[in-house]
C-alpha positions as CSV (number, residue, x, y, z in Angstrom):
1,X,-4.5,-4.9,5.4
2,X,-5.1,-7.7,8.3
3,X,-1.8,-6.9,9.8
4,X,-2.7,-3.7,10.8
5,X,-6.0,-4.8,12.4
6,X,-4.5,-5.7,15.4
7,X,-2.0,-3.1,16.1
8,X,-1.8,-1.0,19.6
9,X,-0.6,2.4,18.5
10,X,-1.4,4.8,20.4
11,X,-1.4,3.7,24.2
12,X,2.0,4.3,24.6
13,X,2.6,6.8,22.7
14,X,-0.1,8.6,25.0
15,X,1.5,7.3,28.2
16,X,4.9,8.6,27.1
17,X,3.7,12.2,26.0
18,X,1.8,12.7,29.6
19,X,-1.4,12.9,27.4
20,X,-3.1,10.3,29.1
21,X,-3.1,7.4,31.4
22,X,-3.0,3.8,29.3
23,X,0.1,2.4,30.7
24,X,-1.6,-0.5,32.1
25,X,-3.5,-1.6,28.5
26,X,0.1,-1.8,26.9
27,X,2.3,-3.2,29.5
28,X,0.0,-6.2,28.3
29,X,0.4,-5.6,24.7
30,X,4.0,-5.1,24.5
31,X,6.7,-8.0,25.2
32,X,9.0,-6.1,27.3
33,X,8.9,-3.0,29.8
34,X,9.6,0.4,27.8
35,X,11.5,2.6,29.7
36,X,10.5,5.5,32.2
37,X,10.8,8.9,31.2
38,X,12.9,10.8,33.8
39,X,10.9,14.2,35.1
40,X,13.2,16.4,33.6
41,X,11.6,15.8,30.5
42,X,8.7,17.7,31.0
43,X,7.7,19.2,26.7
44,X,6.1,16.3,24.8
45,X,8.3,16.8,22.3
46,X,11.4,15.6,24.4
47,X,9.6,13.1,26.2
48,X,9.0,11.6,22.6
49,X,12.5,12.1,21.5
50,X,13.6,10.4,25.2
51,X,11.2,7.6,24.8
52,X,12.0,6.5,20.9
53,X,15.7,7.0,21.6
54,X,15.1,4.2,24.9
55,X,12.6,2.2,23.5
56,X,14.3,-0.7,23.2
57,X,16.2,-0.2,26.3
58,X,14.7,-3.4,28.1
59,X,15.0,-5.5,25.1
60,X,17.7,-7.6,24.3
61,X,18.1,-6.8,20.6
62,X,21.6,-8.5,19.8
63,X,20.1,-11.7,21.7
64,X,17.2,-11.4,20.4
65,X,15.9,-14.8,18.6
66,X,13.6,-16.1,15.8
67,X,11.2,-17.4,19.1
68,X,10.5,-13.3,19.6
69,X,9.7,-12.6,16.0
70,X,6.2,-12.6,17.2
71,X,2.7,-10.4,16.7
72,X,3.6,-9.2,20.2
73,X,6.9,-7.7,18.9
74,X,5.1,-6.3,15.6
75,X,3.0,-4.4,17.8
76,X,5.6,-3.1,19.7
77,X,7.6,-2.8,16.7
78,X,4.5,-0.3,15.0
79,X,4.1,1.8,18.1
80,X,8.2,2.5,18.0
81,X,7.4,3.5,14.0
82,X,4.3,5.8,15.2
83,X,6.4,7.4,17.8
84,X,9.2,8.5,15.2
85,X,6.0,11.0,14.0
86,X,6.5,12.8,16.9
87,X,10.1,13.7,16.7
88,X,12.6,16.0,14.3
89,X,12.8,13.8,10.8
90,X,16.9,14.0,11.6
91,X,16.5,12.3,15.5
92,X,13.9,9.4,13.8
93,X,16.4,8.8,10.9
94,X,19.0,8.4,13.6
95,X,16.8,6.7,15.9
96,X,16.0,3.8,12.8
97,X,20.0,3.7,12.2
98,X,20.7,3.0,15.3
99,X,18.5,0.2,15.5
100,X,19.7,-1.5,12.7
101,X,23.2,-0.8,13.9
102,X,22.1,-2.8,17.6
103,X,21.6,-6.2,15.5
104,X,24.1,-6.2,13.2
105,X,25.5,-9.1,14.3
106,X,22.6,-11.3,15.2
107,X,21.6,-11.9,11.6
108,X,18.4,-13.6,11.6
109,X,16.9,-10.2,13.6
110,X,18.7,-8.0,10.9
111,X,16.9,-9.4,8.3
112,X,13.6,-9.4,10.8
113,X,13.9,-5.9,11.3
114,X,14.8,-4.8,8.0
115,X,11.8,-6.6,6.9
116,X,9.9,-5.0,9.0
117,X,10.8,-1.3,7.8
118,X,10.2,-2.5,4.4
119,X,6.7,-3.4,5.4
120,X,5.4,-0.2,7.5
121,X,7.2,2.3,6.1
122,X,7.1,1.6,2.4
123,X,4.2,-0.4,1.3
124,X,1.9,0.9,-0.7
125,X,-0.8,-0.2,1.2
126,X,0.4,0.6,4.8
127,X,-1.2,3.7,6.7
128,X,2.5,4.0,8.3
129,X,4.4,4.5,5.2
130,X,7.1,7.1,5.3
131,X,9.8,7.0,2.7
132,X,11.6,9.7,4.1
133,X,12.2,7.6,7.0
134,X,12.6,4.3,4.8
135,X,15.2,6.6,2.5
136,X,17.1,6.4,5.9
137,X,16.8,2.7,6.8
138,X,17.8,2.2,3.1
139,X,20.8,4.8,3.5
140,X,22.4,2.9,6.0
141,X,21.8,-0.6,4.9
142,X,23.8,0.0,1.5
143,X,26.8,0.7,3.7
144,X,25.9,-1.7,6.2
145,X,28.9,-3.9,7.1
146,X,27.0,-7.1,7.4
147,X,25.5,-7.3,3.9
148,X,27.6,-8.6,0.8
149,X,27.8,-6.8,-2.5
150,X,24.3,-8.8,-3.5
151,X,22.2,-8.3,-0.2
152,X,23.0,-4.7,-1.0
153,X,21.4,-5.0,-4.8
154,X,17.7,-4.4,-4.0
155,X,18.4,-2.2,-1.1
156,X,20.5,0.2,-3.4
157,X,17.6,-0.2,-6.4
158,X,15.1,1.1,-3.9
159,X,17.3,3.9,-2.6
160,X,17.6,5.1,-5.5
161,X,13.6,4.8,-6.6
162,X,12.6,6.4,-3.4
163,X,15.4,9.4,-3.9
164,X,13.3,10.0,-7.5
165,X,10.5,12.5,-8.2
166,X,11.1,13.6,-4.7
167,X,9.0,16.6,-3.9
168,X,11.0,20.0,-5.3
169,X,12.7,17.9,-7.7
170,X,12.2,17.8,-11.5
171,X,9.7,14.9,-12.6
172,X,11.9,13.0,-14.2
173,X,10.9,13.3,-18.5
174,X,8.9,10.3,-20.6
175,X,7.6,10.8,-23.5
176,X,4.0,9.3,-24.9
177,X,1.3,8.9,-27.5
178,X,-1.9,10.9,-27.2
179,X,-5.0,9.5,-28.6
180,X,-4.4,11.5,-31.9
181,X,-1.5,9.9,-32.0
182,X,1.0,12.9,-31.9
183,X,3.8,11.9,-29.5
184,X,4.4,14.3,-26.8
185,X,6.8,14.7,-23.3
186,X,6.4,15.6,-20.2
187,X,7.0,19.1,-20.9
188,X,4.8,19.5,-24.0
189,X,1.5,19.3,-21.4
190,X,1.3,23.1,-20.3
191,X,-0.6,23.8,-17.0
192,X,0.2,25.4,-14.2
193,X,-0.5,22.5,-12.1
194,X,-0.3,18.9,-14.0
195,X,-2.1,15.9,-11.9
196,X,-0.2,13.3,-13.6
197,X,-2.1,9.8,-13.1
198,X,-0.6,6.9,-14.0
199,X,-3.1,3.8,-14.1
200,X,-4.6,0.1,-15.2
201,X,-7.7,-0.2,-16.4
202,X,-8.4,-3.3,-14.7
203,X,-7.4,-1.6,-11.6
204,X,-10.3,-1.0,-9.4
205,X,-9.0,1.2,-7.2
206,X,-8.1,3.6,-10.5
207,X,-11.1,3.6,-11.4
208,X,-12.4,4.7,-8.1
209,X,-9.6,7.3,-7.8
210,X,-10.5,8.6,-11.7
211,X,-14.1,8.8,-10.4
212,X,-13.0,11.0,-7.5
213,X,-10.9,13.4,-9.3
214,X,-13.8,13.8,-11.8
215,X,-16.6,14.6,-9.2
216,X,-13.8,16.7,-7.5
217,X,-15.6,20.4,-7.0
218,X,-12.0,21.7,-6.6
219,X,-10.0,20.0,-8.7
220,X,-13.3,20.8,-11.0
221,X,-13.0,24.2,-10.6
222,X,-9.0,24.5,-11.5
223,X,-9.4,22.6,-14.6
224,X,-12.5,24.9,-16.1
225,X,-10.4,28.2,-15.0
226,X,-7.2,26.6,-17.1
227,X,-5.5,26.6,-14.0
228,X,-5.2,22.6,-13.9
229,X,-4.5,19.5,-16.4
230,X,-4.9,16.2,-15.8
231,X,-2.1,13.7,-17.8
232,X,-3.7,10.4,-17.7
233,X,-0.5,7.5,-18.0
234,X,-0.9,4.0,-19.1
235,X,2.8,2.8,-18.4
236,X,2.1,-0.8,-19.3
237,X,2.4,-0.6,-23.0
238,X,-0.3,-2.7,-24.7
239,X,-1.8,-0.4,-27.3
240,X,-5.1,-2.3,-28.1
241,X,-6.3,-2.7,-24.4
242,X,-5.7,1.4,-24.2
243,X,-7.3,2.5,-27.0
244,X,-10.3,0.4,-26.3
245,X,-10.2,2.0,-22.3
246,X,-10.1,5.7,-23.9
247,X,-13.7,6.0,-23.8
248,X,-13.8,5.6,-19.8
249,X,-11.8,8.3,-19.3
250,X,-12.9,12.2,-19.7
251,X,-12.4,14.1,-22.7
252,X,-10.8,16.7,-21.2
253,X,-7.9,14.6,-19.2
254,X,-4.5,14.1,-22.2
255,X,-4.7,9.8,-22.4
256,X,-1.0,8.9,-22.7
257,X,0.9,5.7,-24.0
258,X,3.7,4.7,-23.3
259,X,4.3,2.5,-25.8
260,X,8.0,1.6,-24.8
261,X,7.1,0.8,-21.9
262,X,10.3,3.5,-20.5
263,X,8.9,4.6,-17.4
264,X,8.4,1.2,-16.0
265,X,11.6,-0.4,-17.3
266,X,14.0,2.2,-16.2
267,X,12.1,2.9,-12.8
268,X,11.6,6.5,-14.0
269,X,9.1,6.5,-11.0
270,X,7.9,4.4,-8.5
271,X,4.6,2.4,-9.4
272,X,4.4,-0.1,-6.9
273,X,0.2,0.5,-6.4
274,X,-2.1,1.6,-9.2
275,X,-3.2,4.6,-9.5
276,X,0.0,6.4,-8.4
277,X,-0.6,10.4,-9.0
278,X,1.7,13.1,-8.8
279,X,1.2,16.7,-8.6
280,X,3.3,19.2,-10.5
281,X,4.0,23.1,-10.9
282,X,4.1,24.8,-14.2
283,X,8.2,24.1,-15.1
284,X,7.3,19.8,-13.5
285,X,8.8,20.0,-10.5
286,X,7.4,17.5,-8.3
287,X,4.4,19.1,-5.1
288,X,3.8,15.8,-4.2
289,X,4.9,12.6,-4.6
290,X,2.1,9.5,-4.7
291,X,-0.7,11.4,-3.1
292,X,-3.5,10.2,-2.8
293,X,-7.2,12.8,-4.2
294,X,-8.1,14.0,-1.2
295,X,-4.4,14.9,-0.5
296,X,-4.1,16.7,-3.9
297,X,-7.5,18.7,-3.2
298,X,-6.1,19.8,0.5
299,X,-3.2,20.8,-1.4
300,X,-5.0,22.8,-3.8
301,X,-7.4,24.6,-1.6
302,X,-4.4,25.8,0.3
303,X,-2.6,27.5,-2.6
304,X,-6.1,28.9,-4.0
């Protein structure tokens, strides 16, 4: 997306670690001196941990004001996100808290920052997004003392989206019509992996991604030893437009309804992007959450 286009990731992140020299390129890029890392700090991994837990040492976050919500800060904003990568998941969940906590009380910045989270850490779109980390921005801003009972609505919704169909968890149970129309579950489809694609068929990037798993030589391969099953969802409910899309799909995939429309009206999984495909074992616990092909192929080849 354009937004990204223009970000300045890495420079810092590289000056930090002791990886490389680029100190000069994003003094320029950044609106405000990041700290220097003291010698004693000599592992990259504690120079990370020293630098995200200082970055915004030279900024004045509870003064900050709607003039700084700027590109310049975005940048500055996506390298602090890139750097929690580089750190324990427990030291960037505090690190994000924290943050948070520092403009509680400058409003305007709160609901900048919070924004911004939203944004690069759980967009379907963004090549940042971490819901682990958002689960901990969202953790803290349905106790956060600043928000009312409503500001805390959507926050608490999407906590409790992203803590679903987490990976080791049960995939949560729908049931659906096959193109025979015998109505099925979840747990009727026996494999003992289960690529469970949920799609539009006026979704282009579905039909890219149903094109991909098709031509897939490994996913190929697990389906023709019995090994794999694809469960093909169209969550969206309208009968005719399905039945007429059947044809597009491959004969050896199970084409699900769902009819009452369940999975998307009780948020039994999070379908903000079409396709969205999970990976499952044999009793549907969840391998990976809203991965994209080449992620389920890695995946694949590595438990072969």
């Amino acid at each position: 997306m354009r937004w990204f286009g223009r970000l300045i990731v890495w420079s810092v992140l590289v000056w930090g670690l002791g990886l490389g020299n680029a100190w000069g390129q994003q003094e320029e890029a950044l609106p405000f001196e990041l700290p220097s890392i003291p010698s004693v700090y000599r592992e990259p991994a504690d120079r990370a941990k020293y630098l995200l837990e200082h970055f915004w040492d030279n900024f004045d976050l509870a003064g900050a004001t709607t003039s700084q919500m700027t590109d310049d800060f975005e940048r500055a904003f996506a390298t602090y996100v890139d750097l929690t990568r580089h750190v324990e998941p427990a030291v960037a969940a505090k690190a994000v808290q924290d943050l948070m906590r520092a403009v509680e009380n400058n409003r305007p910045f709160f609901n900048y920052l919070d924004g911004l989270f939203e944004k690069y850490l759980y967009d379907a779109y963004s090549p940042m997004r971490d819901e682990a980390l958002y689960e901990a921005v969202l953790a803290y801003l349905v106790e956060s003392p600043v928000l009312g009972e409503v500001d805390k609505i959507r926050p608490s919704q999407l906590l409790a989206l992203v803590r679903r169909n987490q990976v080791g968890q049960q995939a949560e149970r729908f049931d659906f019509i096959d193109t025979t129309g015998t109505r099925q579950t979840l747990s009727d489809v026996k494999a003992d992996r289960l690529l469970l694609f949920f799609y539009d068929p006026d979704c282009e990037d579905c039909q890219r991604a149903r094109e991909d798993v098709k031509v897939s030589p490994i996913i190929g391969r697990q389906m023709e030893e019995g090994r794999l099953r694809v469960l093909a969802i169209y969550p969206f409910g309208d009968r005719s437009l399905w039945e007429s899309y059947a044809k597009n799909l491959p004969a050896d995939w199970v084409n699900g309804l769902d009819e009452a429309q369940r999975v998307l009206g009780e948020e039994l999984y999070d379908l903000k992007r079409m396709p969205t495909l999970y990976l499952l074992d044999a009793e549907k616990r969840v391998l990976l959450k809203d991965a994209s092909v080449h992620e389920i192929e890695a995946f694949l080849l590595k438990e072969n």
